[in-house]
C-alpha positions as CSV (number, residue, x, y, z in Angstrom):
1,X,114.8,-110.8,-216.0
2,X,117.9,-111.2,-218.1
3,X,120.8,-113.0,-216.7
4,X,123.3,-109.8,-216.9
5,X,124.8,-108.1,-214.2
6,X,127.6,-105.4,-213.6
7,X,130.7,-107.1,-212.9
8,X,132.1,-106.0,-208.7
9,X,135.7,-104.3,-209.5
10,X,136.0,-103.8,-205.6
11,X,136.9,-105.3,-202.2
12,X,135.5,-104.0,-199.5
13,X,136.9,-104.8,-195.5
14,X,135.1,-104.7,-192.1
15,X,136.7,-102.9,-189.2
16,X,136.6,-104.9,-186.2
17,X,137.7,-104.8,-182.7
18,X,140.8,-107.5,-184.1
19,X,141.4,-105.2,-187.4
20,X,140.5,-105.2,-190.8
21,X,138.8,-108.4,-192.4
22,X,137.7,-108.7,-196.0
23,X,134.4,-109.3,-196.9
24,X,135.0,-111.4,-199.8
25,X,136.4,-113.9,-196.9
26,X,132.9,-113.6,-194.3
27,X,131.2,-114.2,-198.3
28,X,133.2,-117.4,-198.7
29,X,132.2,-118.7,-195.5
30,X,128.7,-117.5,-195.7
31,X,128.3,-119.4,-198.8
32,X,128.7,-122.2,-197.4
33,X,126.2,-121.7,-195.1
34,X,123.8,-120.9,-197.5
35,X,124.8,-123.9,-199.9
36,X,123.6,-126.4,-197.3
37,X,120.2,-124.6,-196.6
38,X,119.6,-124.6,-200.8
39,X,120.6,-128.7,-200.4
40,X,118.6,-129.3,-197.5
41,X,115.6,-127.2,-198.8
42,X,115.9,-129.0,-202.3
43,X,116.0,-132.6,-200.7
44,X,112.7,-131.5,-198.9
45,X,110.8,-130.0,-201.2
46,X,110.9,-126.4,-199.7
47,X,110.9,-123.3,-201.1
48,X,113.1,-120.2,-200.1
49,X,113.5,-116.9,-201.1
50,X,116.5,-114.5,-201.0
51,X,115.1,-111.3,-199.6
52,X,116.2,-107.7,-198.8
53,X,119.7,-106.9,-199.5
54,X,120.4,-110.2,-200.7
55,X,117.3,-110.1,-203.2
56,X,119.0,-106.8,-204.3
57,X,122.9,-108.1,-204.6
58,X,120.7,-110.6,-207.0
59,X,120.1,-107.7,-209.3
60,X,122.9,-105.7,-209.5
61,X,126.0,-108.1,-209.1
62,X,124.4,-111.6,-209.6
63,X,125.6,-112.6,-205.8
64,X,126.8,-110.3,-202.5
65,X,126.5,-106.8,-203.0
66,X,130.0,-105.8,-202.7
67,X,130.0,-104.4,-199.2
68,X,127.1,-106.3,-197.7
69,X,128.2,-108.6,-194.7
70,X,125.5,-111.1,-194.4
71,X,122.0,-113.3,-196.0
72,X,118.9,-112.9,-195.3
73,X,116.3,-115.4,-196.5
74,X,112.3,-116.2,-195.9
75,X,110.5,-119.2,-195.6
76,X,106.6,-119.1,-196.4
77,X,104.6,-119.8,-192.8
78,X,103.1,-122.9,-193.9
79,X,106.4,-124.5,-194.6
80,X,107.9,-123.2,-191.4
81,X,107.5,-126.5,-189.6
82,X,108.3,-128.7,-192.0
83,X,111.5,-126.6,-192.6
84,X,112.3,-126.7,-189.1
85,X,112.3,-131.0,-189.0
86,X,114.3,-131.2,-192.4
87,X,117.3,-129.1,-190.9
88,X,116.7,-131.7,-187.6
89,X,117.2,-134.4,-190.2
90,X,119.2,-133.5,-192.8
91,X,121.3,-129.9,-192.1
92,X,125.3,-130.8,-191.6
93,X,126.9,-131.7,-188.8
94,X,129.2,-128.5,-189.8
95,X,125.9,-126.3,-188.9
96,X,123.2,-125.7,-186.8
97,X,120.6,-123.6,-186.2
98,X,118.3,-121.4,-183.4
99,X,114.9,-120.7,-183.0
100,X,111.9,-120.2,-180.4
101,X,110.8,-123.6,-181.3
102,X,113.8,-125.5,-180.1
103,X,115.3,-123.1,-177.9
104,X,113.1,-120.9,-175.6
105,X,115.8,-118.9,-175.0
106,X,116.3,-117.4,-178.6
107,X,114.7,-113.9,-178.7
108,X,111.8,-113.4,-181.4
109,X,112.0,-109.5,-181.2
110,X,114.9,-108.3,-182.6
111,X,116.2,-111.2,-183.9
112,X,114.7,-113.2,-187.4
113,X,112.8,-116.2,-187.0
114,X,116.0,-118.3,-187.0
115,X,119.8,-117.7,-187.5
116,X,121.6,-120.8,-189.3
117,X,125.1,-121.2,-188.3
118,X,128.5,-122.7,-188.8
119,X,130.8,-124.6,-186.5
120,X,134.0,-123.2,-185.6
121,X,132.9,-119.6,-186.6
122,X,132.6,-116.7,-184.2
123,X,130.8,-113.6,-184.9
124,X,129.6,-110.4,-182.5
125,X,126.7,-108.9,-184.1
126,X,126.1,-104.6,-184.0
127,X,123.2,-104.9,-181.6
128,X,123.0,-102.7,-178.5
129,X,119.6,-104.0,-177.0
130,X,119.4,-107.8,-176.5
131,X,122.2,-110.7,-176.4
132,X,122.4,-114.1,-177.9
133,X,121.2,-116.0,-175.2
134,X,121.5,-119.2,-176.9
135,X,124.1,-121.8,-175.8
136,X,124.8,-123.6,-178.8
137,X,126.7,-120.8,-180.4
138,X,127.7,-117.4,-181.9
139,X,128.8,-118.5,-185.0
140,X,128.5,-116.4,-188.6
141,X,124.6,-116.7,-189.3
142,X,122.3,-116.9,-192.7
143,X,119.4,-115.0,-191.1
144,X,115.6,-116.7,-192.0
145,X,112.4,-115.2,-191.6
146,X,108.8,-116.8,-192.0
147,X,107.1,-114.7,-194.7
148,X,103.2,-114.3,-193.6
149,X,100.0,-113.5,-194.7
150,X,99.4,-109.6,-194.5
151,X,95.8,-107.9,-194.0
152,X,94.7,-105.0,-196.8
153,X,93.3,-102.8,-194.7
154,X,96.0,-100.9,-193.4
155,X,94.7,-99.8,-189.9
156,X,94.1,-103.2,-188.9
157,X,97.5,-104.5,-190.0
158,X,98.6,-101.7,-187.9
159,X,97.1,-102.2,-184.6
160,X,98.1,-105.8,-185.0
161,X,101.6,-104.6,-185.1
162,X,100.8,-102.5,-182.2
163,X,100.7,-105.4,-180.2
164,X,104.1,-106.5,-180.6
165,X,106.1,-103.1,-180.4
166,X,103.9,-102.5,-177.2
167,X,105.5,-106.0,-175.7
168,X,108.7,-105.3,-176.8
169,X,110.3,-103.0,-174.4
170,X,109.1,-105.7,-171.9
171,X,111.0,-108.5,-173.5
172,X,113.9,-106.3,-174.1
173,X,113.8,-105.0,-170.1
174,X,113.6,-108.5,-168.6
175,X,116.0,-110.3,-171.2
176,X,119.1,-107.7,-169.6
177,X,117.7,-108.4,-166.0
178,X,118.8,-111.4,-167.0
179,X,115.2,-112.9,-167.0
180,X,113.4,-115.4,-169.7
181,X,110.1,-114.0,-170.6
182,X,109.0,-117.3,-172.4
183,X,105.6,-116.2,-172.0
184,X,105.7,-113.0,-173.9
185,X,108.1,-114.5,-176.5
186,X,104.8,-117.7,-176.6
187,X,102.2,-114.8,-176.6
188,X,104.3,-112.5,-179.7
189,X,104.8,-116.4,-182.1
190,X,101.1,-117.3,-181.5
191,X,99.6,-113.9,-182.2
192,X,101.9,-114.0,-185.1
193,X,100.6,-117.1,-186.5
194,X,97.3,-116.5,-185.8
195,X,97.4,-113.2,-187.6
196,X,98.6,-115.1,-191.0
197,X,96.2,-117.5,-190.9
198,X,93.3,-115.4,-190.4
199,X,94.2,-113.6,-193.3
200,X,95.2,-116.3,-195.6
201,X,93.3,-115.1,-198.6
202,X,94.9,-111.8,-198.8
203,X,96.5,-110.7,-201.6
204,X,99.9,-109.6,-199.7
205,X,102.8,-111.0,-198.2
206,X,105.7,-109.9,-195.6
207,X,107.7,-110.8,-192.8
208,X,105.5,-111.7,-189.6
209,X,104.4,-108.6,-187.6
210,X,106.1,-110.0,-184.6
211,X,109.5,-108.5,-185.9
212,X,108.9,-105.1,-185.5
213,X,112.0,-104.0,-187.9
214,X,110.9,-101.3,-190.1
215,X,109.4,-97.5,-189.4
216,X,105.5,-97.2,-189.2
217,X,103.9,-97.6,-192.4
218,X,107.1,-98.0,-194.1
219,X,107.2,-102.0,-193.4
220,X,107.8,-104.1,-196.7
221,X,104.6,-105.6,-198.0
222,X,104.2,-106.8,-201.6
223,X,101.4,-108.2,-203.8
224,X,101.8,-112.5,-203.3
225,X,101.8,-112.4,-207.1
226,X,105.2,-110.7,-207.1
227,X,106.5,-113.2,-204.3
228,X,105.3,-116.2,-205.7
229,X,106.4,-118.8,-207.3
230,X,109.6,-118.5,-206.5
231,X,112.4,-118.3,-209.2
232,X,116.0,-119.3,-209.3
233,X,118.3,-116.5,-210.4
234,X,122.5,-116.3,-211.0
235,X,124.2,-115.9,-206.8
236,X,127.7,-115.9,-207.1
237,X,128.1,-118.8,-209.7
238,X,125.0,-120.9,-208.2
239,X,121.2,-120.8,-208.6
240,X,119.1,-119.4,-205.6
241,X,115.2,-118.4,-205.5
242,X,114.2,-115.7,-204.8
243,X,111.1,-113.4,-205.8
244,X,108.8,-113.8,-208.5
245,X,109.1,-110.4,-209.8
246,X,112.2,-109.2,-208.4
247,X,113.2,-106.8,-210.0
248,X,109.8,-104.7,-209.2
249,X,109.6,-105.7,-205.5
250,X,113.1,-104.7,-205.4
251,X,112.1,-101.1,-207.1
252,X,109.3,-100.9,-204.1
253,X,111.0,-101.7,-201.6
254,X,114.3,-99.5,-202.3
255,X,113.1,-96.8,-204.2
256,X,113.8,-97.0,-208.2
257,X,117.3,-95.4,-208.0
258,X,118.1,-98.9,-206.4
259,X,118.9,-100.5,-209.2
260,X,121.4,-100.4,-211.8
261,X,119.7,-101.6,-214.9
262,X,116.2,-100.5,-214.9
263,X,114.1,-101.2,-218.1
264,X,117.0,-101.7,-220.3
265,X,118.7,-98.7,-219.4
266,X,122.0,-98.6,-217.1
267,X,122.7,-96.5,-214.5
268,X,125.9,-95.1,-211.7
269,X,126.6,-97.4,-208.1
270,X,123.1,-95.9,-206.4
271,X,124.6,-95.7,-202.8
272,X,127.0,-92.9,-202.4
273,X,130.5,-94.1,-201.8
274,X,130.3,-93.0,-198.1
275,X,127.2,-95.9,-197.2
276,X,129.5,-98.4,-199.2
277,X,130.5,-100.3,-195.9
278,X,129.0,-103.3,-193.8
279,X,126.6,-102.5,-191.1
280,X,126.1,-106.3,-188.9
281,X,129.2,-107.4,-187.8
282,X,131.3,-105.9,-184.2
283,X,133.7,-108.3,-184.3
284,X,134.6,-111.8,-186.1
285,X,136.4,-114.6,-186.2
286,X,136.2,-117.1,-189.2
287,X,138.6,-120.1,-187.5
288,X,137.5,-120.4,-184.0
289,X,133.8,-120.4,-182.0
290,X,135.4,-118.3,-179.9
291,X,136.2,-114.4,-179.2
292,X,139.5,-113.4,-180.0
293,X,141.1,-112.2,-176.9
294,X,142.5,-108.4,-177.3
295,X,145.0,-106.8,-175.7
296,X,143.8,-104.3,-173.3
């Protein structure tokens, strides 16, 4: 991939309950989120990958898309636990993090596998089904999923999807009754876990099959040889990994107007000027862990 990128010629704002914000400011204080995972992960010897839209700012600007509000990032599975002692050990004192496996009350349906987050940093998250039940914090997040082993028969990666979105509304019904259902959350991570190992030798990777995100048969699943190794490419002025082949997971995964250089050749912005806006964040506050107080 050739290190050339369209320049960003525009600021973009979120509108939150407390008023406009810029995004270039939530980028800022992302970044430095994001610079402490790359330290930690280098100290360690662990591998990351920028996925999704952050795998796709990678392509088009060389950092953030423009309007994009967050980060999301994978970790293989069998680094998962050794990724989970280095931040014990080594992540900031500006930072922590949540997950199932050091806080039973972190929800592993509609949330990733774990949020990173800063100190002194408030954010309310679009998300009309389940809360943050987490006590440590609601600070501004890099989001982090485990990236798994997937099965190549596609019926039987279905019906072990199945599994999950059938325990879902369950989770999701007891979690507002105000009820922990750590078994179901145990249940969802093992079968997970159990799922990517017994298909190890396969030939493709995704995000674990206990996040039911995407539609039927639309989920993202890529050839390993495309994920891996990872590679560093240009984020905002730093090096970051990310895919292998990028550039083609990125074309399968969004479609090949996504990009806007495609085999040499250049091409218009490819998301209408109407779907330019960010899509995570309700309300925010980059100075204090706490809500800002509006006037009713």
């Amino acid at each position: 991939m050739k290190e050339k990128y369209i320049k960003k010629d525009k600021e973009y704002f979120v509108e939150t309950k407390s008023g406009s914000i810029s995004v270039n400011d939530i980028h800022k204080e992302i970044l430095t989120i994001m610079d402490e995972i790359h330290r930690v992960c280098e100290k360690n010897d662990i591998k990351y990958c920028l996925i999704a839209g952050s795998a796709l700012g990678m392509c088009n600007y060389g950092g953030f898309i423009p309007w994009d509000d967050d980060i999301d990032m994978a970790i293989l599975r069998k680094d998962w636990l050794k990724f989970i002692e280095a931040l014990k050990k080594d992540l900031s004192d500006e930072f922590y993090f949540q997950c199932f496996e050091t806080d039973k009350k972190y929800n592993t349906i509609i949330n990733p596998s774990m949020k990173i987050r800063k100190k002194g940093t408030y954010i309310e998250e679009v998300n009309t089904l389940l809360k943050n039940r987490c006590k440590s914090g609601d600070g501004i997040f890099v989001d982090v999923v485990i990236y798994d082993n997937i099965c190549e028969n596609k019926v039987i990666d279905q019906l072990g999807r199945t599994v999950t979105r059938v325990i879902m509304p369950f989770i999701v019904l007891l979690d507002n009754l105000h009820l922990n259902p750590v078994l179901l959350k145990k249940f969802n991570v093992w079968h997970a876990n159990k799922y990517s190992r017994r298909y190890e030798n396969s030939k493709l990777m995704s995000q674990p099959i206990s996040v039911p995100w995407e539609k039927i048969g639309k989920e993202p699943i890529f050839l390993k040889e495309d994920i891996l190794p990872f590679k560093k490419y240009d984020f905002e002025g730093r090096k970051f990994y990310s895919y292998n082949n990028i550039e083609k997971v990125m074309h399968e995964w969004y479609g090949p107007n996504c990009l806007k250089r495609w085999n040499g050749k250049y091409f218009e912005e490819p998301l209408p000027v109407e779907k330019r806006k960010p899509k995570h964040i309700k309300d925010i506050n980059l100075h204090d862990d706490k809500p800002i107080k509006h006037n009713k």
